[in-house]
C-alpha positions in Angstrom: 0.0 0.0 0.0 1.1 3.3 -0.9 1.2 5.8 2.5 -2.2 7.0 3.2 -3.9 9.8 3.2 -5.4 9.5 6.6 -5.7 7.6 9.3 -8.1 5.6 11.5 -7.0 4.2 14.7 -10.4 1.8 15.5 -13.3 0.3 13.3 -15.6 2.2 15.4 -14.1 6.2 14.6 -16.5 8.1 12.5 -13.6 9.9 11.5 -10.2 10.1 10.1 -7.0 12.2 10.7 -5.7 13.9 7.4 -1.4 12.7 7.4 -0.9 14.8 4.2 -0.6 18.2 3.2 -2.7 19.5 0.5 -6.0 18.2 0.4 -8.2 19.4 -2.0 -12.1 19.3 -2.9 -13.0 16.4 -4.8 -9.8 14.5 -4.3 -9.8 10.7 -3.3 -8.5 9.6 -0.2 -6.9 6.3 0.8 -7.5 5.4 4.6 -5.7 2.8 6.6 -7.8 1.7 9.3 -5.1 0.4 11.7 -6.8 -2.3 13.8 -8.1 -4.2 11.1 -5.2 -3.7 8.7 -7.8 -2.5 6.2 -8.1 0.3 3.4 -10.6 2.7 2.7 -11.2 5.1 -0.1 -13.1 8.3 0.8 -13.6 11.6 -1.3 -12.6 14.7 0.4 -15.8 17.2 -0.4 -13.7 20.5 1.6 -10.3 21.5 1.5 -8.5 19.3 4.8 -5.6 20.7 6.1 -2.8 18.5 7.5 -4.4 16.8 11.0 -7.7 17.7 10.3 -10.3 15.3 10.4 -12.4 13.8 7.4 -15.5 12.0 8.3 -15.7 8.5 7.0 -20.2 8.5 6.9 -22.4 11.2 7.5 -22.3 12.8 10.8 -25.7 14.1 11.7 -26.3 17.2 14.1 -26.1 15.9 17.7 -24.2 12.6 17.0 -21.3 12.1 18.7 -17.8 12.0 17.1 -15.8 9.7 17.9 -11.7 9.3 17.1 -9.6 7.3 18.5 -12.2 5.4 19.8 -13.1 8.0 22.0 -15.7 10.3 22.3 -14.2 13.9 21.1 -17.7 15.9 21.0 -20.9 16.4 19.1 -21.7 17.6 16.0 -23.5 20.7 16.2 -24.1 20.7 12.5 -24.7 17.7 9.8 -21.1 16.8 8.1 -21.8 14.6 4.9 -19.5 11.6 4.3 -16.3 13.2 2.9 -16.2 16.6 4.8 -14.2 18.5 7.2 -14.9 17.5 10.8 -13.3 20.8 12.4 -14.4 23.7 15.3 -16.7 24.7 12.9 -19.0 21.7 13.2 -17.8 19.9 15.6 -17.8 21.6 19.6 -16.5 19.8 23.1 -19.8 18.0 25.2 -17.9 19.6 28.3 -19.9 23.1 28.3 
């Protein structure tokens, strides 16, 4: 495999972490998903800058996010399979 273009740490993230620089709209995406050794192709529907996060279904408003197999927050908006899980979309459950 060629090095990817993000990663996922567990099965169970809804989202991946962006490992290159660049990302454009419309570009295709190879994930590894590390604890099951497996690929994934994804297209990127924003701009994803380097450690951002791209989410791997649709996110609906209120779900939770969830990388590294851990809760990170909630949606506070609907993210479509593809797009940029960032501050704008995405806010702590803490306050």
């Amino acid at each position: 495999m060629a090095a990817p273009d993000f990663l996922v740490h567990d099965s169970a993230d809804t989202v991946g972490v962006v490992v290159v620089e660049g990302v454009t709209a419309g570009q295709q995406l190879t994930g590894w998903v590390m604890d099951t050794d497996k690929t994934i192709k994804i297209k990127a529907l924003n701009p994803i800058p380097l450690g951002h996060k791209v989410a791997l279904a649709v996110i609906k408003k209120g779900d939770t996010v969830i990388k590294y197999d851990n809760d990170i927050g909630k949606a506070v908006a609907d993210i479509d399979k593809g797009g940029h899980v960032h501050v704008h979309n995405t806010k702590t459950k803490r306050w």
